[in-house]
C-alpha positions as CSV (number, residue, x, y, z in Angstrom):
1,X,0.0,0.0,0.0
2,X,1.8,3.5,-0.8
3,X,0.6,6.9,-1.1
4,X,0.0,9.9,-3.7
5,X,2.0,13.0,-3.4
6,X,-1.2,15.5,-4.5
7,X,-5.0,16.0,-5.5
8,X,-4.5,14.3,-8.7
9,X,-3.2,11.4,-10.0
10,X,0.5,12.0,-12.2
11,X,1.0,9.7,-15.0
12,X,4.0,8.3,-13.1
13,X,1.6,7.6,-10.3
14,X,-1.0,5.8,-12.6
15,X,1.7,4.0,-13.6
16,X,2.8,2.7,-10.1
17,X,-0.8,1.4,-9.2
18,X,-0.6,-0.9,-12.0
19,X,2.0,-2.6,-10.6
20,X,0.9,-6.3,-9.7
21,X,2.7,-6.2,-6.2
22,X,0.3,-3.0,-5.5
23,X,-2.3,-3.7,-3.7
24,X,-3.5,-0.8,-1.5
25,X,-3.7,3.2,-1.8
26,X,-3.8,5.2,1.5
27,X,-5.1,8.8,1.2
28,X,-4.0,11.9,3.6
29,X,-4.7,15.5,4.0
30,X,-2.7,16.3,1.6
31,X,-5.0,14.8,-1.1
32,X,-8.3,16.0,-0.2
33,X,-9.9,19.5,-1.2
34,X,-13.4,19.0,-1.0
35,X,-16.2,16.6,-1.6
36,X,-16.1,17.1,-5.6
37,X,-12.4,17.3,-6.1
38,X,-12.2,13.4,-3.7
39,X,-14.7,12.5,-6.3
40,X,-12.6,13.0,-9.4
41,X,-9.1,11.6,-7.6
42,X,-11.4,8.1,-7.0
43,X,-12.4,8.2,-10.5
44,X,-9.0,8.9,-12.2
45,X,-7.9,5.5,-9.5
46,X,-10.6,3.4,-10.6
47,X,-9.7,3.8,-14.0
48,X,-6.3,2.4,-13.5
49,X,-6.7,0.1,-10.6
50,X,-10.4,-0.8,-10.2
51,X,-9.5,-3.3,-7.6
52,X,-7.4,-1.7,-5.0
53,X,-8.1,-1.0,-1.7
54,X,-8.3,2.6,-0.7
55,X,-7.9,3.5,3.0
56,X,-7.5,6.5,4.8
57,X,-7.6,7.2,8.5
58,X,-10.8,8.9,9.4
59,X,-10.9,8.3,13.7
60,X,-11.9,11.5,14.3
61,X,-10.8,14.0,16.5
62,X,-6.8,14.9,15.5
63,X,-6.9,12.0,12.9
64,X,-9.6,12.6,10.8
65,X,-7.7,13.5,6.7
66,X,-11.3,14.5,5.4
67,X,-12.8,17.3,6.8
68,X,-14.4,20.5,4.9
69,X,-18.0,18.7,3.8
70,X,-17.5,15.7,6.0
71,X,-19.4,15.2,9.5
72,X,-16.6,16.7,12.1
73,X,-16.5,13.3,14.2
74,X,-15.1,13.5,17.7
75,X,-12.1,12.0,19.5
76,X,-13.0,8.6,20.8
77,X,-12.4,9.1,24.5
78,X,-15.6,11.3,24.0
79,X,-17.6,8.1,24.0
80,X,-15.5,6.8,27.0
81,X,-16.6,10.0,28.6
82,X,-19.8,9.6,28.2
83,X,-20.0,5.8,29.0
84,X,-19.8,7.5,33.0
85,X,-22.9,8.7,33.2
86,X,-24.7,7.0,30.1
87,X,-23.2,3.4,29.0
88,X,-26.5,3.0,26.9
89,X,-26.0,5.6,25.2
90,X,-22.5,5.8,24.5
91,X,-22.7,2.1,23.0
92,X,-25.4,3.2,20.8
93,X,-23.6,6.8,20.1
94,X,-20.1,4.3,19.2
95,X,-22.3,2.4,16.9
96,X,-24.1,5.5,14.3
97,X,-20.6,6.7,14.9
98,X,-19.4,3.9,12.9
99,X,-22.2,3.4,10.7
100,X,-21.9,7.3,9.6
101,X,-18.3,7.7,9.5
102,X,-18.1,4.7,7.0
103,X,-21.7,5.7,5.0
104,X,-19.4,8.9,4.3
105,X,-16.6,7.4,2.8
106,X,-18.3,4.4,1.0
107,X,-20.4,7.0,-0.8
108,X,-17.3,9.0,-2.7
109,X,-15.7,4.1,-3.4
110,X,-13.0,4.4,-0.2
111,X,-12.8,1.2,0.6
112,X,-11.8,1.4,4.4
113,X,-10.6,3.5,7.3
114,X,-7.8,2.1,9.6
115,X,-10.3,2.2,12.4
116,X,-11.4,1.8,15.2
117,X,-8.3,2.0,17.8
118,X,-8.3,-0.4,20.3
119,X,-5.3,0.6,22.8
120,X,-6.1,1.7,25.9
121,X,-5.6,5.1,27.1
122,X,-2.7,4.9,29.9
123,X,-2.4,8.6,30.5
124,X,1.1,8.5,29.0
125,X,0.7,8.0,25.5
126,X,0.5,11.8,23.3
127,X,0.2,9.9,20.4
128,X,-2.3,7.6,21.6
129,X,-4.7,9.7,24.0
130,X,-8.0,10.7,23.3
131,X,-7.3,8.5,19.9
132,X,-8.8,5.6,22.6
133,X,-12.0,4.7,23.5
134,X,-11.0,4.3,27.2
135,X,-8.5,3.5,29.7
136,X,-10.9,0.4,30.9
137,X,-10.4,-3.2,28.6
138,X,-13.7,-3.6,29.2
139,X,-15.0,-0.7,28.1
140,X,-12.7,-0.5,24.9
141,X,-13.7,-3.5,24.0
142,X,-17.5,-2.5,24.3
143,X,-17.6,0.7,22.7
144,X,-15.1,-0.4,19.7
145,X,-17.7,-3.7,19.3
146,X,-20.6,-1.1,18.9
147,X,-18.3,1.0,16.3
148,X,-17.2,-2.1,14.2
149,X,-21.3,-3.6,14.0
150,X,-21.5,0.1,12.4
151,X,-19.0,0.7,10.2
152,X,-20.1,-3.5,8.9
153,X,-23.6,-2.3,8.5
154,X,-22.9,0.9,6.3
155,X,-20.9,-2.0,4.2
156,X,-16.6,-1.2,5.7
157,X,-15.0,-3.5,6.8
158,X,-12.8,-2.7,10.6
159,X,-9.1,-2.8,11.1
160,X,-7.9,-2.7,14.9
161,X,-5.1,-1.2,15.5
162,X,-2.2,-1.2,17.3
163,X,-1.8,-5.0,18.6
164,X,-1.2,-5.5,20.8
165,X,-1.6,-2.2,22.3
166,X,0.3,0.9,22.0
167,X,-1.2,2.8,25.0
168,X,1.7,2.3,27.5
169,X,4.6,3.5,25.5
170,X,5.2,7.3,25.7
171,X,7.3,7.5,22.6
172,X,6.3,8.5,19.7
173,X,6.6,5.5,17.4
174,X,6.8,7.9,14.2
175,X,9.8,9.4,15.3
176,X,11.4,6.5,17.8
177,X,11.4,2.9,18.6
178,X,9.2,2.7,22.0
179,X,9.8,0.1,24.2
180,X,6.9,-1.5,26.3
181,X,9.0,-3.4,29.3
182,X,5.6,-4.5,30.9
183,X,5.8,-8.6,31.4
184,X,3.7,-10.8,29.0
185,X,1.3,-11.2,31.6
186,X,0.3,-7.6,32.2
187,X,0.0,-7.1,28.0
188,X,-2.3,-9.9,28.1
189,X,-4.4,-9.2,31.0
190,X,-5.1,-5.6,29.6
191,X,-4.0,-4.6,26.4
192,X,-5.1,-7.5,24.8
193,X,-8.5,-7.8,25.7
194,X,-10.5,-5.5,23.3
195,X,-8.1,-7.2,20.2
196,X,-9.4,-10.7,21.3
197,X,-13.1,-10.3,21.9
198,X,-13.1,-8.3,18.6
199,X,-11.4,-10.8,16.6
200,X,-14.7,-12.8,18.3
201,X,-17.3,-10.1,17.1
202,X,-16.0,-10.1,13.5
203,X,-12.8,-7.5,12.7
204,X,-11.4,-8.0,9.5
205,X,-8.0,-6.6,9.7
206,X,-5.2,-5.6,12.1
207,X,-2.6,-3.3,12.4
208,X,0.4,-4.0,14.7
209,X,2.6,-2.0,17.0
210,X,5.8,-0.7,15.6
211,X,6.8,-1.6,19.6
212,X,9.3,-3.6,21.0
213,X,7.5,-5.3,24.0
214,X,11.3,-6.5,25.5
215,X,10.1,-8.9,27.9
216,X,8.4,-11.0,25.0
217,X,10.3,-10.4,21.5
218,X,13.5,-8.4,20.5
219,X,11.9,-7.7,17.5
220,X,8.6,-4.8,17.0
221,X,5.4,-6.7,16.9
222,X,4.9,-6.1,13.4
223,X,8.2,-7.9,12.5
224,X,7.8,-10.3,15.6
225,X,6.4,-13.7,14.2
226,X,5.6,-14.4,18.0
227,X,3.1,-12.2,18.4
228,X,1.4,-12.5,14.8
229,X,1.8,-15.8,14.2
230,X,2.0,-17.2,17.4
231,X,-0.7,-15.3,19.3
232,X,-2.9,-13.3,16.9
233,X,-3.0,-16.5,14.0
234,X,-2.9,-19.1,15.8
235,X,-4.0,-18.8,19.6
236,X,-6.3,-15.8,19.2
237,X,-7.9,-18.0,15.3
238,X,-7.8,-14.7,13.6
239,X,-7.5,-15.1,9.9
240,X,-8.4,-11.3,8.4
241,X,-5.5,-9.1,7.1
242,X,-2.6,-8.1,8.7
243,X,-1.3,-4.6,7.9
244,X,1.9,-3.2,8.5
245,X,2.1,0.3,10.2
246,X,4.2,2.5,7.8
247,X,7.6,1.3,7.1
248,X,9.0,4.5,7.0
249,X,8.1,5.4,10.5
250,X,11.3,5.7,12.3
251,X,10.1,2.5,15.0
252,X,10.5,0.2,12.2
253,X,14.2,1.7,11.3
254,X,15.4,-1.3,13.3
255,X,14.6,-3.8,10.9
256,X,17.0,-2.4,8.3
257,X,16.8,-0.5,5.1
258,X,13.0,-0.4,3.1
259,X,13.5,-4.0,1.6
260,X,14.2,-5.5,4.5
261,X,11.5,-3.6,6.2
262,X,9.3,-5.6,3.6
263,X,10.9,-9.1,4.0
264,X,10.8,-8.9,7.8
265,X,7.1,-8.0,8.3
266,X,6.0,-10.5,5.4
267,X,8.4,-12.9,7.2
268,X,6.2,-12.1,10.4
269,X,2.8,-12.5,9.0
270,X,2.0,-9.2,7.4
271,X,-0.6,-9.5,4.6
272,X,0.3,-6.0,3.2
273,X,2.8,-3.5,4.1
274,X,2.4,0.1,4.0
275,X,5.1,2.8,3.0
276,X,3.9,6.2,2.8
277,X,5.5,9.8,2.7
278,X,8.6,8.8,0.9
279,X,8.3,7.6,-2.5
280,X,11.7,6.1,-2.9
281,X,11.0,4.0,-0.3
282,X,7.8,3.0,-1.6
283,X,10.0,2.1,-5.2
284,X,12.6,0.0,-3.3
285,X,10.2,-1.7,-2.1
286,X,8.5,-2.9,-5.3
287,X,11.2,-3.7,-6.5
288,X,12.1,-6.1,-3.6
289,X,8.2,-7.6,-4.0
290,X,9.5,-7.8,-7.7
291,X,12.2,-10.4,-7.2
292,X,9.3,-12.5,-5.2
293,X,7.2,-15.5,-6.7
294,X,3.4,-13.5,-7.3
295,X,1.0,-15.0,-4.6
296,X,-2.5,-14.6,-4.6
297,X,-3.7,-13.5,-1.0
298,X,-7.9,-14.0,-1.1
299,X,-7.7,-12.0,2.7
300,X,-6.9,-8.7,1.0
301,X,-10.3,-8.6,-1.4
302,X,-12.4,-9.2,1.2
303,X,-11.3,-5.8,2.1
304,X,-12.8,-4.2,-0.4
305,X,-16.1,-2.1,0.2
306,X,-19.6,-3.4,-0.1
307,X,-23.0,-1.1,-0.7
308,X,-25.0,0.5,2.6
309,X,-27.5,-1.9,3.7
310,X,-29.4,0.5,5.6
311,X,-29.0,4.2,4.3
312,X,-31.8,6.0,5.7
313,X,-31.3,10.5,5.4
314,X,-33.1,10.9,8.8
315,X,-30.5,8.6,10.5
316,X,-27.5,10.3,8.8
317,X,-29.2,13.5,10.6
318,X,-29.8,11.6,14.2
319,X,-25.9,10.4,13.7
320,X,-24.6,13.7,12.7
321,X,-26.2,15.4,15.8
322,X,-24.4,13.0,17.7
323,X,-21.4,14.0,16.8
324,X,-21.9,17.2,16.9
325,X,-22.7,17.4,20.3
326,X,-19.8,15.0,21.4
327,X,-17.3,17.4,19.4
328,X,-18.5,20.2,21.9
């Protein structure tokens, strides 16, 4: 999966996402004007590559790349907030959340949003914070189940991210290597939690932890084969997708230059690797996945959008007020 540098497509560009060994498109800020010029980017993509996935990360809150004539969503740990006083309503809220947040996208052919975020808020994270649900397993796992059955309904499918939880760290895993020294035990008891029950309630895709949690693996979690083949294939059965974080990020620097990057996290289990902002990266790395026998991987289609099943214009208002008065 690799990125575009603008709000159109460059011939070079349309060249690249003909490239067999592409698979995936990730859209940022940086691409997005408004409603009509998203409209005509898709297009121009479809016409090249009318099978790739296109993601983009729209959370909400700080992370949210879409903005002038999309709903303004609001930072998670709004629902966790309002879970104190109202858990009946902050499950419902989490769930028209999801359905609306994903009826947006589906509506201009993006195909998913790297959402919902499932780490737990430790108080110590700045790049994790109000990006969580809540500081509580429980209640992760809760409000994030409500926010998958939505975005599913309005026909996207869910990617967790960061397994296996990249609340404790304070380090900033764009610009450093984080280390998580917390014992196995701990990780599991907490962290783990809202990853496992959601593999249960359906989630199609996960994104791992450029972490090194030191008492378990030397390696990150996204190159550790431990903790995705190990525990998330084979003891927690999950069989959806398994993204990479970005491989330029500087917390996956420790793997070695952008080939190895690749080999490594494909090595681990990683169904698709991302490398974004840096398009020489993004090159090397085709032409590492060049020198590779061509596999067919039947996980990544089912990525790939489906219609609404339940489009209705006085819901898209009821959801809208909701996030309205949660982004006060």
């Amino acid at each position: 999966m690799l990125d575009l540098v603008g709000t159109e497509l460059s011939a070079k560009e349309a060249s690249l996402l003909q490239n067999p060994r592409v698979g995936g498109l990730i859209l940022f800020s940086r691409n997005y004007v408004n409603p009509d010029q998203l409209k005509q980017l898709i297009a121009s993509i479809r016409a090249v590559a009318p099978n790739i996935i296109i993601a983009v990360d729209q959370e909400g809150g700080r992370v949210q790349r879409f903005k002038e004539g999309f709903t303004r969503l609001p930072a998670m740990s709004a629902l966790g907030k309002l879970y104190d006083t109202s858990p009946d309503e902050a499950i419902h809220a989490a769930h028209e959340l999801g359905w609306l947040m994903a009826l947006e996208l589906r509506a201009f052919d993006v195909d998913i949003s790297f959402a919902p975020v499932l780490d737990l808020d430790w108080q110590q994270s700045s790049v994790i914070g109000d990006r969580a649900f809540s500081s509580s397993a429980e209640r992760v796992a809760l409000l994030s189940g409500a926010f998958l059955k939505g975005m599913h309904e309005a026909g996207m499918a869910a990617t967790g991210k960061h397994f296996p939880g990249h609340g404790w760290v304070q380090a900033d895993s764009h610009l450093e290597l984080p280390y998580d020294e917390r014992l196995e035990s701990a990780i599991r008891q907490d962290d783990l939690q809202p990853f496992a029950r959601l593999i249960e309630e359906g989630l199609d895709a996960i994104m791992p932890a450029h972490v090194v949690y030191s008492q378990v693996d030397t390696a990150p979690a996204g190159f550790s084969s431990y903790w995705l083949k190990d525990v998330l294939r084979q003891e927690l059965g999950f069989d959806g997708v398994i993204f990479s974080d970005d491989l330029t990020m500087e917390g996956a620097s420790i793997a070695g230059d952008y080939a190895l990057r690749c080999q490594k996290a494909l090595a681990a289990g990683c169904d698709m690797v991302l490398v974004c902002n840096q398009p020489e990266a993004a090159l090397q790395v085709l032409e590492y996945l060049g020198t590779l026998p061509e596999l067919d991987n039947p996980r990544i289609a089912k990525m790939r959008g489906n219609p609404c099943v339940n489009r209705d214009s006085l819901r898209e208002d009821a959801a809208r007020a909701i996030a309205a008065k949660l982004c006060q």
